[in-house]
mmCIF file of the protein (N, C-alpha, C, O) and its ligand, coordinates in Angstrom:
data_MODEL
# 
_entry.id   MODEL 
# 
loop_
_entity.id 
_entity.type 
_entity.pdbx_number_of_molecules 
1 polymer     1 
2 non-polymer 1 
# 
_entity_poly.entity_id                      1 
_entity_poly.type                           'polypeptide(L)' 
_entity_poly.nstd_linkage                   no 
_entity_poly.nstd_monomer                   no 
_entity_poly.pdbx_seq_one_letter_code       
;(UNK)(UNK)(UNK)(UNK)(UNK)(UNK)(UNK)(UNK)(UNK)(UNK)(UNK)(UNK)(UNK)(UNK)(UNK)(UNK)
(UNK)(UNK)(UNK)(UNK)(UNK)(UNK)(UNK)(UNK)(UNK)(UNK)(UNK)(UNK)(UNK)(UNK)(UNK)(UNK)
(UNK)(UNK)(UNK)(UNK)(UNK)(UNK)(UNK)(UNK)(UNK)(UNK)(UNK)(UNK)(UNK)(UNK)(UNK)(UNK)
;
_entity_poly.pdbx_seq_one_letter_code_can   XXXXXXXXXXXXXXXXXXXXXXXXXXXXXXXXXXXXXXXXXXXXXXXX 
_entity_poly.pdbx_strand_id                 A 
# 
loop_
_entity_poly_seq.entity_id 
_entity_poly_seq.num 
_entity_poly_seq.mon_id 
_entity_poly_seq.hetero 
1 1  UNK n 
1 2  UNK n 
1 3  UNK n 
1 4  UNK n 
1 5  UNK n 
1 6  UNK n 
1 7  UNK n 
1 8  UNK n 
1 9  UNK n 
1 10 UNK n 
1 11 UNK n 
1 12 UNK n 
1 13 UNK n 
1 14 UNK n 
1 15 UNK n 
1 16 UNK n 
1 17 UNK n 
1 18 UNK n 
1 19 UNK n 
1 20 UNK n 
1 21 UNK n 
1 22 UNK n 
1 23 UNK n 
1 24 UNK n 
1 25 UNK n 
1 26 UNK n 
1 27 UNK n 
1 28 UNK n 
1 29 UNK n 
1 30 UNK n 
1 31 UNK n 
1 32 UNK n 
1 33 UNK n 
1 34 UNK n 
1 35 UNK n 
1 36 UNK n 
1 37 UNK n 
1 38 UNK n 
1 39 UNK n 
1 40 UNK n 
1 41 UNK n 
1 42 UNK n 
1 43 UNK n 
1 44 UNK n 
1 45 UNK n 
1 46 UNK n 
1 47 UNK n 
1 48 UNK n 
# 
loop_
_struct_asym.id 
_struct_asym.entity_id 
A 1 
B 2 
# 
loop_
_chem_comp.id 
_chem_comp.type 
_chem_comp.mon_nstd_flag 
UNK 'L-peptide linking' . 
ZN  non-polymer         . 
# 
_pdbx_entity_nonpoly.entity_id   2 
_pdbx_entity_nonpoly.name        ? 
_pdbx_entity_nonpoly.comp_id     ZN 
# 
_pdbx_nonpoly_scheme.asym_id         B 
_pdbx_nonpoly_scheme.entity_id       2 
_pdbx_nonpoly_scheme.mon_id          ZN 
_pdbx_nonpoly_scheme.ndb_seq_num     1 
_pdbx_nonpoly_scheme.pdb_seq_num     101 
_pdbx_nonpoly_scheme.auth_seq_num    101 
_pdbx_nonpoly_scheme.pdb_mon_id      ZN 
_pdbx_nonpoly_scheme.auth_mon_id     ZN 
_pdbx_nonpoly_scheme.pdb_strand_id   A 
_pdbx_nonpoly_scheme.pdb_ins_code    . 
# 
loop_
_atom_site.group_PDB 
_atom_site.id 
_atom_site.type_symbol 
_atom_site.label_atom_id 
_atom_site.label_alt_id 
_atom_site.label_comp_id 
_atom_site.label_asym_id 
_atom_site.label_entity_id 
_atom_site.label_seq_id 
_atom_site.pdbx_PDB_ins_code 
_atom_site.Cartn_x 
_atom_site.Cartn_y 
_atom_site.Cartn_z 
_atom_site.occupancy 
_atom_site.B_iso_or_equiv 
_atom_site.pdbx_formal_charge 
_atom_site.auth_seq_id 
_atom_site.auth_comp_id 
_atom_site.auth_asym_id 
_atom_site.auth_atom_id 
_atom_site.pdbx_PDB_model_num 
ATOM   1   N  N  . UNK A 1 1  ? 0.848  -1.197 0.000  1.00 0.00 ? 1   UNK A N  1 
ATOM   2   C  CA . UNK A 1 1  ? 0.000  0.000  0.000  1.00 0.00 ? 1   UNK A CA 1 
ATOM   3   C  C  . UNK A 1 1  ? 0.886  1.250  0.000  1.00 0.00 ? 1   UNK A C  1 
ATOM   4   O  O  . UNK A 1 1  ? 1.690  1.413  0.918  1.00 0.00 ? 1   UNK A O  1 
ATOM   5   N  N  . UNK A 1 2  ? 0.777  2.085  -0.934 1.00 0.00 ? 2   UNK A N  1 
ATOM   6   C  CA . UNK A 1 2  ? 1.090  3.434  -0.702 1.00 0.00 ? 2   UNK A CA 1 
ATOM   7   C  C  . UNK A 1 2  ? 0.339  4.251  -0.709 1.00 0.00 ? 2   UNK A C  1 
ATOM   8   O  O  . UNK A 1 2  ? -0.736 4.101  -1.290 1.00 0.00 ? 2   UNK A O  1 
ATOM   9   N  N  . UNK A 1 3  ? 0.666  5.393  -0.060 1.00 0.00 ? 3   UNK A N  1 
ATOM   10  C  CA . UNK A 1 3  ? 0.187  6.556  -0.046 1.00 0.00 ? 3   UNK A CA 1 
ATOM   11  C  C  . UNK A 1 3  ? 0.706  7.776  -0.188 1.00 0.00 ? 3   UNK A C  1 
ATOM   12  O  O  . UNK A 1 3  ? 1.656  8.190  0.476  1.00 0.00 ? 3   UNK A O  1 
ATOM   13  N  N  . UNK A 1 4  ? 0.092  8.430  -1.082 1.00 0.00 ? 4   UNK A N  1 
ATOM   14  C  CA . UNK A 1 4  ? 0.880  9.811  -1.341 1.00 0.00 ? 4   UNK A CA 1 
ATOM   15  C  C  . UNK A 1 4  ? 0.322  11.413 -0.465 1.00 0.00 ? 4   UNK A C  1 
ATOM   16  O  O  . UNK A 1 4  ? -0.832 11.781 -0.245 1.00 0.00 ? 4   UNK A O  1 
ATOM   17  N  N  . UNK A 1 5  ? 1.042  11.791 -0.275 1.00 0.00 ? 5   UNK A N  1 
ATOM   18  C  CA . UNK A 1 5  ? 0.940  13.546 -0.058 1.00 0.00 ? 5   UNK A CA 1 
ATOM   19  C  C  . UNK A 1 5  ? -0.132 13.893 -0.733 1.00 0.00 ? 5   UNK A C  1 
ATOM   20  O  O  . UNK A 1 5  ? -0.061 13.226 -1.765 1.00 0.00 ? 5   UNK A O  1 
ATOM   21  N  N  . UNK A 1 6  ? -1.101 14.548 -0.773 1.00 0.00 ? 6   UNK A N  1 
ATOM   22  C  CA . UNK A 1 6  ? -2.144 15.231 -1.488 1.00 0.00 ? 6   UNK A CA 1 
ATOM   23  C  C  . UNK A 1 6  ? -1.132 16.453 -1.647 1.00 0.00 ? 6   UNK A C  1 
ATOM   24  O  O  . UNK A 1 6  ? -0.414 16.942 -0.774 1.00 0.00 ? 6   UNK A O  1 
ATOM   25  N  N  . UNK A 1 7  ? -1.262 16.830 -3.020 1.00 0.00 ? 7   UNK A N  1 
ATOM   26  C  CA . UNK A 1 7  ? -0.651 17.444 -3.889 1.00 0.00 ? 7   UNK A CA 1 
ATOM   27  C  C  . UNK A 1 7  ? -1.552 18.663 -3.962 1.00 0.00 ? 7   UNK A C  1 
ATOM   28  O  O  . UNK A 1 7  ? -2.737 18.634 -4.294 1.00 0.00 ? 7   UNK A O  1 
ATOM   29  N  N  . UNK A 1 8  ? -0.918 19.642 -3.645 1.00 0.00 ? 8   UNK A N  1 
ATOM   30  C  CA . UNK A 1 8  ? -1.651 21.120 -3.694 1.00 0.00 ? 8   UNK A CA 1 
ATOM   31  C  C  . UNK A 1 8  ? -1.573 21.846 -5.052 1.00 0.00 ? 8   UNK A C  1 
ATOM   32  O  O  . UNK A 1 8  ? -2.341 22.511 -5.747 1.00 0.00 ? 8   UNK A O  1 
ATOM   33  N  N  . UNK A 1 9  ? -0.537 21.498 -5.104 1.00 0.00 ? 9   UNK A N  1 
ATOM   34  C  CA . UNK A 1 9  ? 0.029  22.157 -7.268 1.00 0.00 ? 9   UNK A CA 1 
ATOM   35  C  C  . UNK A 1 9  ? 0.416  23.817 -6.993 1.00 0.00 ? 9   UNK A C  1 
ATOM   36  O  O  . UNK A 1 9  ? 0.284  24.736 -7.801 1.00 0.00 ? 9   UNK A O  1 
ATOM   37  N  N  . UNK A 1 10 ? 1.075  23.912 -5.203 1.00 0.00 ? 10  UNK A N  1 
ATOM   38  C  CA . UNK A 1 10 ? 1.343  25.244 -5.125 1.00 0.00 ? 10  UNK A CA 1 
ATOM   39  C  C  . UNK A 1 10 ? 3.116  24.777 -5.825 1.00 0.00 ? 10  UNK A C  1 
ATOM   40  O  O  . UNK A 1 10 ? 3.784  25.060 -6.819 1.00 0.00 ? 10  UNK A O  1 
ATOM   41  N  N  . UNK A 1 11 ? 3.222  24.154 -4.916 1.00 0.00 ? 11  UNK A N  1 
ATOM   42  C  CA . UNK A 1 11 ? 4.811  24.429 -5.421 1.00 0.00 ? 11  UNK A CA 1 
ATOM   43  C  C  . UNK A 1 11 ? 5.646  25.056 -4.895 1.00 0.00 ? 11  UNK A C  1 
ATOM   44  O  O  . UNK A 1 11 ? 6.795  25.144 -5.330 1.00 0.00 ? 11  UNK A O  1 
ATOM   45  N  N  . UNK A 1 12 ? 5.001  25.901 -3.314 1.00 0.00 ? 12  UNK A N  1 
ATOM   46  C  CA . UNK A 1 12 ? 5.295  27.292 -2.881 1.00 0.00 ? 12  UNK A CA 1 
ATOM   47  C  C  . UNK A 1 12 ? 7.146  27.000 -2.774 1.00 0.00 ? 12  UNK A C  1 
ATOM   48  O  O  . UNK A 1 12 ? 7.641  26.061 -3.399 1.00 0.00 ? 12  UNK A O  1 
ATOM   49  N  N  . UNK A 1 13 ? 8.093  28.029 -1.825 1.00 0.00 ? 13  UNK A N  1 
ATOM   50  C  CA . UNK A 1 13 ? 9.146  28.135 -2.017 1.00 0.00 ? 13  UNK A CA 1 
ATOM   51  C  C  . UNK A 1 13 ? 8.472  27.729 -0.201 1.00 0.00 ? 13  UNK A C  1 
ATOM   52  O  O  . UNK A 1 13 ? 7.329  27.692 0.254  1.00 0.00 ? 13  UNK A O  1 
ATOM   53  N  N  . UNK A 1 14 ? 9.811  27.491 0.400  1.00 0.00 ? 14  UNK A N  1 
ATOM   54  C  CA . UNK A 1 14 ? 9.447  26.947 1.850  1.00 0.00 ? 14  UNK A CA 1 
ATOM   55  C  C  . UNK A 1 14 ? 9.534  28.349 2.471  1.00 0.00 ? 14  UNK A C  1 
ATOM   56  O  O  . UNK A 1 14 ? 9.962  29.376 1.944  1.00 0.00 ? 14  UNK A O  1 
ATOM   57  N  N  . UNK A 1 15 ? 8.867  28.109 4.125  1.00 0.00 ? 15  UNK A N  1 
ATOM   58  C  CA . UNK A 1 15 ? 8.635  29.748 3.978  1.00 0.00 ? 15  UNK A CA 1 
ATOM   59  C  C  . UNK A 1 15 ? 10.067 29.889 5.094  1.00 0.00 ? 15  UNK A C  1 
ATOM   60  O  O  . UNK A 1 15 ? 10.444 29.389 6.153  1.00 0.00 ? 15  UNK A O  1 
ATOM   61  N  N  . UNK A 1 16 ? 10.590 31.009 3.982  1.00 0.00 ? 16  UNK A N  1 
ATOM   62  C  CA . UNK A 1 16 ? 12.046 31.719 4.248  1.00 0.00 ? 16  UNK A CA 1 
ATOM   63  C  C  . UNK A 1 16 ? 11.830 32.591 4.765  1.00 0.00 ? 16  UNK A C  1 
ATOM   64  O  O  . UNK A 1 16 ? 12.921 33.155 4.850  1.00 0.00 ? 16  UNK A O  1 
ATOM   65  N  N  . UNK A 1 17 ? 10.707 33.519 5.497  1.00 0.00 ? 17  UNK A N  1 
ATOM   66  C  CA . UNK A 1 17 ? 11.097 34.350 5.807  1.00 0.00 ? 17  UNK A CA 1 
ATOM   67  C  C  . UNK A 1 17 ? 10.802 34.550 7.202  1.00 0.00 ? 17  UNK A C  1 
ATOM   68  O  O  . UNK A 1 17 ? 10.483 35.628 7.703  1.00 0.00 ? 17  UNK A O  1 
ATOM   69  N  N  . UNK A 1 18 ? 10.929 33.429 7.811  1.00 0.00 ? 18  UNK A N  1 
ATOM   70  C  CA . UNK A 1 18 ? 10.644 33.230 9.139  1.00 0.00 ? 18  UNK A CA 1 
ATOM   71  C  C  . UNK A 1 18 ? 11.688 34.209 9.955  1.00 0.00 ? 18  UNK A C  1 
ATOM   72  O  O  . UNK A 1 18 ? 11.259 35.131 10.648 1.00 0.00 ? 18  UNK A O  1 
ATOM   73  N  N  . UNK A 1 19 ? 13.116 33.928 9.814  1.00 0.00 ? 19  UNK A N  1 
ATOM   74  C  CA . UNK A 1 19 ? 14.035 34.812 10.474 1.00 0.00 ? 19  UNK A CA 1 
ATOM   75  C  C  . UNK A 1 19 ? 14.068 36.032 9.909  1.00 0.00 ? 19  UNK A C  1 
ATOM   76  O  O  . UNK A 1 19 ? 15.218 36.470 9.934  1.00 0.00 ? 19  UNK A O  1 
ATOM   77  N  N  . UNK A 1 20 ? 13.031 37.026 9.236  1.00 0.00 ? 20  UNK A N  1 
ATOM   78  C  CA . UNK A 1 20 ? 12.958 38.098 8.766  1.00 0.00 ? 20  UNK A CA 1 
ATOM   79  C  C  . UNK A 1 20 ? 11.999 39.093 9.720  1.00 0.00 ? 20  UNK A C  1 
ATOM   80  O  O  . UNK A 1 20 ? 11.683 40.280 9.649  1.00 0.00 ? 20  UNK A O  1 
ATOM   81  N  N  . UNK A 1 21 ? 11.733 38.122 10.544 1.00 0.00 ? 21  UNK A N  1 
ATOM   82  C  CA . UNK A 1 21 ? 10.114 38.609 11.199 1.00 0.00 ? 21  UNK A CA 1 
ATOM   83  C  C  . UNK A 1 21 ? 10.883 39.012 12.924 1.00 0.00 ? 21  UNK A C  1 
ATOM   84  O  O  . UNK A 1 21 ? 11.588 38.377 13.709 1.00 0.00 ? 21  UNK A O  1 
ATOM   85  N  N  . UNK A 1 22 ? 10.401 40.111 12.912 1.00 0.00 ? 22  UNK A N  1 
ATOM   86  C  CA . UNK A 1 22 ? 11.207 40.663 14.202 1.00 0.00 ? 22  UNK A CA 1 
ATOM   87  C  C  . UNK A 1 22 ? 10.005 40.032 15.597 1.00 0.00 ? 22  UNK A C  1 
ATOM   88  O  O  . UNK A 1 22 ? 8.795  40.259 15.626 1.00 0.00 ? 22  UNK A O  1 
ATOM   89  N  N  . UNK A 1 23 ? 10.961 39.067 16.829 1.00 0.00 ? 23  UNK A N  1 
ATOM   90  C  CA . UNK A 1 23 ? 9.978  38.541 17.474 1.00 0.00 ? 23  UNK A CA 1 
ATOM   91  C  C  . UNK A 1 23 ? 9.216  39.136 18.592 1.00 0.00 ? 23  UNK A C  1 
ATOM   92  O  O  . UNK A 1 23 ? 8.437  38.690 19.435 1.00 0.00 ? 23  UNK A O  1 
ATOM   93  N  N  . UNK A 1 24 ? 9.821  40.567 18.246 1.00 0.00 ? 24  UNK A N  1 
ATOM   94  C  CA . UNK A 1 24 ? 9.856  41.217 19.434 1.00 0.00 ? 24  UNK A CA 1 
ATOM   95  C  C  . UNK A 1 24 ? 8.178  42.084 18.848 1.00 0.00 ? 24  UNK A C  1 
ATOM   96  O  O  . UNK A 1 24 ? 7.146  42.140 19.517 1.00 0.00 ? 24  UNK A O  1 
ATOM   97  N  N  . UNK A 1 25 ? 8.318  42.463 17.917 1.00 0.00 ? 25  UNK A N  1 
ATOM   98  C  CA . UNK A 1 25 ? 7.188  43.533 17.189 1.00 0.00 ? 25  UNK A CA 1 
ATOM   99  C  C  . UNK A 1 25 ? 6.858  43.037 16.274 1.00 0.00 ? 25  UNK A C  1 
ATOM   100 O  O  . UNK A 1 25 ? 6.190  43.809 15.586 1.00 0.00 ? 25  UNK A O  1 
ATOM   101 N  N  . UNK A 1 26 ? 7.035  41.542 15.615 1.00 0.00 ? 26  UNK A N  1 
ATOM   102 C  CA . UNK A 1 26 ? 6.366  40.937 14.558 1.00 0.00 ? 26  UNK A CA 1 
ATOM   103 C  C  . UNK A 1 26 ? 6.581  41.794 13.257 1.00 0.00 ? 26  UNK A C  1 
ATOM   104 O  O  . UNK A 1 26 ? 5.947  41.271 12.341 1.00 0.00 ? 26  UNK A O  1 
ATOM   105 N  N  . UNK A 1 27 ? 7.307  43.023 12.809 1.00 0.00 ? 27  UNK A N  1 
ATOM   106 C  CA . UNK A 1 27 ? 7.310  43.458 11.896 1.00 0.00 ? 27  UNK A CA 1 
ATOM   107 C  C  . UNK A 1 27 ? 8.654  42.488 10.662 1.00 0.00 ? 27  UNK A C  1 
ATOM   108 O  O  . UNK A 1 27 ? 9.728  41.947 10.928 1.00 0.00 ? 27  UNK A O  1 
ATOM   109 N  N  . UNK A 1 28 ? 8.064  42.622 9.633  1.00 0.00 ? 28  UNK A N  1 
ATOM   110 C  CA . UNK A 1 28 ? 8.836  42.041 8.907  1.00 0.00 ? 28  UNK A CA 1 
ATOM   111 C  C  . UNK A 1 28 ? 9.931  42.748 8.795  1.00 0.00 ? 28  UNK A C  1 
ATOM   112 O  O  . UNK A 1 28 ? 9.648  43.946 8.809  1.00 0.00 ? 28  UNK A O  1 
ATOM   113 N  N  . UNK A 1 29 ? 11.423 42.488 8.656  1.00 0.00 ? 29  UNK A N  1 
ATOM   114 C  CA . UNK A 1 29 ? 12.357 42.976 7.772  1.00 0.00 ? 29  UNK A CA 1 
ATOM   115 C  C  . UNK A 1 29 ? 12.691 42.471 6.875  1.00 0.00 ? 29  UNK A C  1 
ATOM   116 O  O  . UNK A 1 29 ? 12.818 41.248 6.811  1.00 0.00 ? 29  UNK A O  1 
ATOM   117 N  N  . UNK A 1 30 ? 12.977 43.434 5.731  1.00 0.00 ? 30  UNK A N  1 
ATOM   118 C  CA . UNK A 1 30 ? 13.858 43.793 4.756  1.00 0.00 ? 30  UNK A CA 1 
ATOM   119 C  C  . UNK A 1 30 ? 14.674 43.937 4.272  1.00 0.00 ? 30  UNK A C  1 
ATOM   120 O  O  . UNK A 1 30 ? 14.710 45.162 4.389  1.00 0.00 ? 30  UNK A O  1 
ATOM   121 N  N  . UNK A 1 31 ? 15.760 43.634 3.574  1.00 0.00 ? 31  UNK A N  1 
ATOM   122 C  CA . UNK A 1 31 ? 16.656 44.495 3.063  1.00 0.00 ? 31  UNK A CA 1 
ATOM   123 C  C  . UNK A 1 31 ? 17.940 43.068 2.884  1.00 0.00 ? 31  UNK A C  1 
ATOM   124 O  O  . UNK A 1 31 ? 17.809 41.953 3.388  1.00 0.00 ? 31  UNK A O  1 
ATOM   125 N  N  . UNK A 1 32 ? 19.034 43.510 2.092  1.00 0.00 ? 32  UNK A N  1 
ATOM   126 C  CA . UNK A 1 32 ? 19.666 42.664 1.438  1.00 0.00 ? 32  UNK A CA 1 
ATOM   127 C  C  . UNK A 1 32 ? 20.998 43.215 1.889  1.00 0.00 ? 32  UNK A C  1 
ATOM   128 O  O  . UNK A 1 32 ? 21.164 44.281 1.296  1.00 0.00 ? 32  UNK A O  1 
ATOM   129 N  N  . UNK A 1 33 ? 22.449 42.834 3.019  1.00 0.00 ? 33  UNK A N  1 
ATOM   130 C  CA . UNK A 1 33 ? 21.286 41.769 3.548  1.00 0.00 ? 33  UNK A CA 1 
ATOM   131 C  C  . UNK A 1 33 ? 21.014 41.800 4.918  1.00 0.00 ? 33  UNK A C  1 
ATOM   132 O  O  . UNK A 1 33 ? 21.488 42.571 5.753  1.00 0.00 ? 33  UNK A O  1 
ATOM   133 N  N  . UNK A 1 34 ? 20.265 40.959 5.065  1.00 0.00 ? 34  UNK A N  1 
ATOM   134 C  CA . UNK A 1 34 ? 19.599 40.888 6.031  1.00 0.00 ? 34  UNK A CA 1 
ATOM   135 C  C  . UNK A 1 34 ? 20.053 41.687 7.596  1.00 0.00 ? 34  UNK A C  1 
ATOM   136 O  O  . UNK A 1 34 ? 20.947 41.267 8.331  1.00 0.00 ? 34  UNK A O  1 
ATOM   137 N  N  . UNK A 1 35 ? 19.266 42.815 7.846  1.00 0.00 ? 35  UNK A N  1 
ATOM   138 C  CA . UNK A 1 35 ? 19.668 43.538 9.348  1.00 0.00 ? 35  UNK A CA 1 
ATOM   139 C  C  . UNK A 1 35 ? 19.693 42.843 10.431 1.00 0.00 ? 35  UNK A C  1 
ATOM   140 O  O  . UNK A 1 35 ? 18.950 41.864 10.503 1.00 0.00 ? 35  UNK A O  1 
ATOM   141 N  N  . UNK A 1 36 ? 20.662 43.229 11.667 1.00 0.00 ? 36  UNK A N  1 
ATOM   142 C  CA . UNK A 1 36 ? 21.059 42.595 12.539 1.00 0.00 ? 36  UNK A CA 1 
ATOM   143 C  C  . UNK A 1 36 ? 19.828 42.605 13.719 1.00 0.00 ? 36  UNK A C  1 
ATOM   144 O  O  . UNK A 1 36 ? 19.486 41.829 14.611 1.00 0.00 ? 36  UNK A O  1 
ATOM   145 N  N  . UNK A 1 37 ? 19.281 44.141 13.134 1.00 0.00 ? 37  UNK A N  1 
ATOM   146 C  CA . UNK A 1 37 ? 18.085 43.969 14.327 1.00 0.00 ? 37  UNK A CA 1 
ATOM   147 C  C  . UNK A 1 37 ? 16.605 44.878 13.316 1.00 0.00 ? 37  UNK A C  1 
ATOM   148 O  O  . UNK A 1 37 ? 16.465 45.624 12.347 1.00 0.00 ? 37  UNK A O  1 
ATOM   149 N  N  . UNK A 1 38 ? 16.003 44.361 14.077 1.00 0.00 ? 38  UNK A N  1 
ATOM   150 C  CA . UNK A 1 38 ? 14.304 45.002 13.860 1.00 0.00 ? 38  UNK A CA 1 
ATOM   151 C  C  . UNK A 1 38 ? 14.931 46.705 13.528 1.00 0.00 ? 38  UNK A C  1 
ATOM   152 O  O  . UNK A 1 38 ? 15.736 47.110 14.367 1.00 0.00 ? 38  UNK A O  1 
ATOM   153 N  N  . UNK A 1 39 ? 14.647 47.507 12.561 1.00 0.00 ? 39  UNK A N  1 
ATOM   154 C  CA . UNK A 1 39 ? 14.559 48.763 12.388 1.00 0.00 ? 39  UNK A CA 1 
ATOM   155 C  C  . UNK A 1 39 ? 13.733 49.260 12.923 1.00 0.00 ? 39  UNK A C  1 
ATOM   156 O  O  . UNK A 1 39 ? 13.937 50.462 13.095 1.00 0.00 ? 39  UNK A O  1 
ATOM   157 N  N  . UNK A 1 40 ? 12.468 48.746 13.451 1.00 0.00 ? 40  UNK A N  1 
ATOM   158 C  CA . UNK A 1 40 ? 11.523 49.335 13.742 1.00 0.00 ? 40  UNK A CA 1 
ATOM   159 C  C  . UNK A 1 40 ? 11.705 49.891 15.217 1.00 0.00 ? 40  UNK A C  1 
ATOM   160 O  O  . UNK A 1 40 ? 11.619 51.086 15.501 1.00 0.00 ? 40  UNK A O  1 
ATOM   161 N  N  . UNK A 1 41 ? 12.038 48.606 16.353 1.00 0.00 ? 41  UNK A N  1 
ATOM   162 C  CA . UNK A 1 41 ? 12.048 48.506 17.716 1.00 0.00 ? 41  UNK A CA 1 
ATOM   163 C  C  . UNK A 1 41 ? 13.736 48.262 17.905 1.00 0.00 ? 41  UNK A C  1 
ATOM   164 O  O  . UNK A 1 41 ? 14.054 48.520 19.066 1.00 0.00 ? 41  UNK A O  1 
ATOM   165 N  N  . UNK A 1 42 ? 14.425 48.007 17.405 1.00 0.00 ? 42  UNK A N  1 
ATOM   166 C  CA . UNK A 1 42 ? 15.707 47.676 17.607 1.00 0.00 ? 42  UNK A CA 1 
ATOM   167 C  C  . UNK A 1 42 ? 16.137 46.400 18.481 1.00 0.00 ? 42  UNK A C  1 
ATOM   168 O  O  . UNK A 1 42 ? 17.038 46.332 19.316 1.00 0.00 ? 42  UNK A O  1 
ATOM   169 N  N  . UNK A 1 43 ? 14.992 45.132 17.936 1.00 0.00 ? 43  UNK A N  1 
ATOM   170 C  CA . UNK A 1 43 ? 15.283 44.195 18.690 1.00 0.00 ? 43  UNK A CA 1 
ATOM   171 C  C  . UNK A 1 43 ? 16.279 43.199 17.842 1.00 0.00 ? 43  UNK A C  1 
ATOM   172 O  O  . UNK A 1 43 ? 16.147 43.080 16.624 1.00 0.00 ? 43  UNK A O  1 
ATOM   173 N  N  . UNK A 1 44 ? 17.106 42.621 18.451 1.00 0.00 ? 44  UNK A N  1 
ATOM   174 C  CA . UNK A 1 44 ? 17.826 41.724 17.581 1.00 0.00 ? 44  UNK A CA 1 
ATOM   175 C  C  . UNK A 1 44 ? 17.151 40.758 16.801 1.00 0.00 ? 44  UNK A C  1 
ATOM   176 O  O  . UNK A 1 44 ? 16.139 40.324 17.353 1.00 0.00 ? 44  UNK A O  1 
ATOM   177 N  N  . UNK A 1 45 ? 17.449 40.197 15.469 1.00 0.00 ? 45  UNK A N  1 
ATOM   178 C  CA . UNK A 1 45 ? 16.832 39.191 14.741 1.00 0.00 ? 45  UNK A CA 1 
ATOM   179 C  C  . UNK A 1 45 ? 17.598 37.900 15.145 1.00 0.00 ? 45  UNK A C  1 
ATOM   180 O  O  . UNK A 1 45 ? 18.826 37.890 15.054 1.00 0.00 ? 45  UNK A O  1 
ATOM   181 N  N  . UNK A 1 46 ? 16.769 36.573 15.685 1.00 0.00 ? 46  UNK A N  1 
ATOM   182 C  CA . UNK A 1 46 ? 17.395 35.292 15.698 1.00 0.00 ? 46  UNK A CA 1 
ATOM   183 C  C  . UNK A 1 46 ? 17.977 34.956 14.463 1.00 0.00 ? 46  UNK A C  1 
ATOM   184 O  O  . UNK A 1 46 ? 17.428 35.187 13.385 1.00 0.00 ? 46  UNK A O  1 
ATOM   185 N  N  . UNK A 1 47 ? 19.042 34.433 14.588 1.00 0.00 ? 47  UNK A N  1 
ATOM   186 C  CA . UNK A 1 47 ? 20.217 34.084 13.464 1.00 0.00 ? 47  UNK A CA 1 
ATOM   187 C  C  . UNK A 1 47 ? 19.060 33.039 13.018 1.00 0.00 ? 47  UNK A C  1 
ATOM   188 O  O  . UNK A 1 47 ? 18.262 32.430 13.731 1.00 0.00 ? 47  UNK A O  1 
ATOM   189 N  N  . UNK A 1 48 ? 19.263 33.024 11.288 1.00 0.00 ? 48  UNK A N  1 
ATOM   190 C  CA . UNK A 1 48 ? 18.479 32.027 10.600 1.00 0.00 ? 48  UNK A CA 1 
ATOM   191 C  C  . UNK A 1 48 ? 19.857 30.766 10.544 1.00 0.00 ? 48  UNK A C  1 
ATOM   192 O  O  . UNK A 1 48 ? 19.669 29.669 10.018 1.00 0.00 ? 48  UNK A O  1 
HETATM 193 ZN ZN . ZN  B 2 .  ? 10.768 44.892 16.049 1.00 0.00 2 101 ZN  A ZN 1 
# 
């Protein structure tokens, strides 16, 4: 018996931008590359 994955037909990219997301204020960052801390609140970003 096998069984397969139900197949969505997204294809998506895995989601990368988890260590982009400041945990402190949830705001996303930006920028290339990647800032050491939240611009917003100045909280540090967990190393991806
Ligand atoms: Zn922040």
């Amino acid at each position: 018996m096998t069984e397969r994955p139900p197949t969505d037909g997204t294809g998506g990219d895995p989601v990368c931008w988890l260590d982009r997301v400041c945990p402190a204020c949830g705001r996303l960052v930006e920028g290339e590359p990647r800032p050491d801390r939240c611009p917003e609140c100045g909280e540090p970003l967990p190393e991806g």
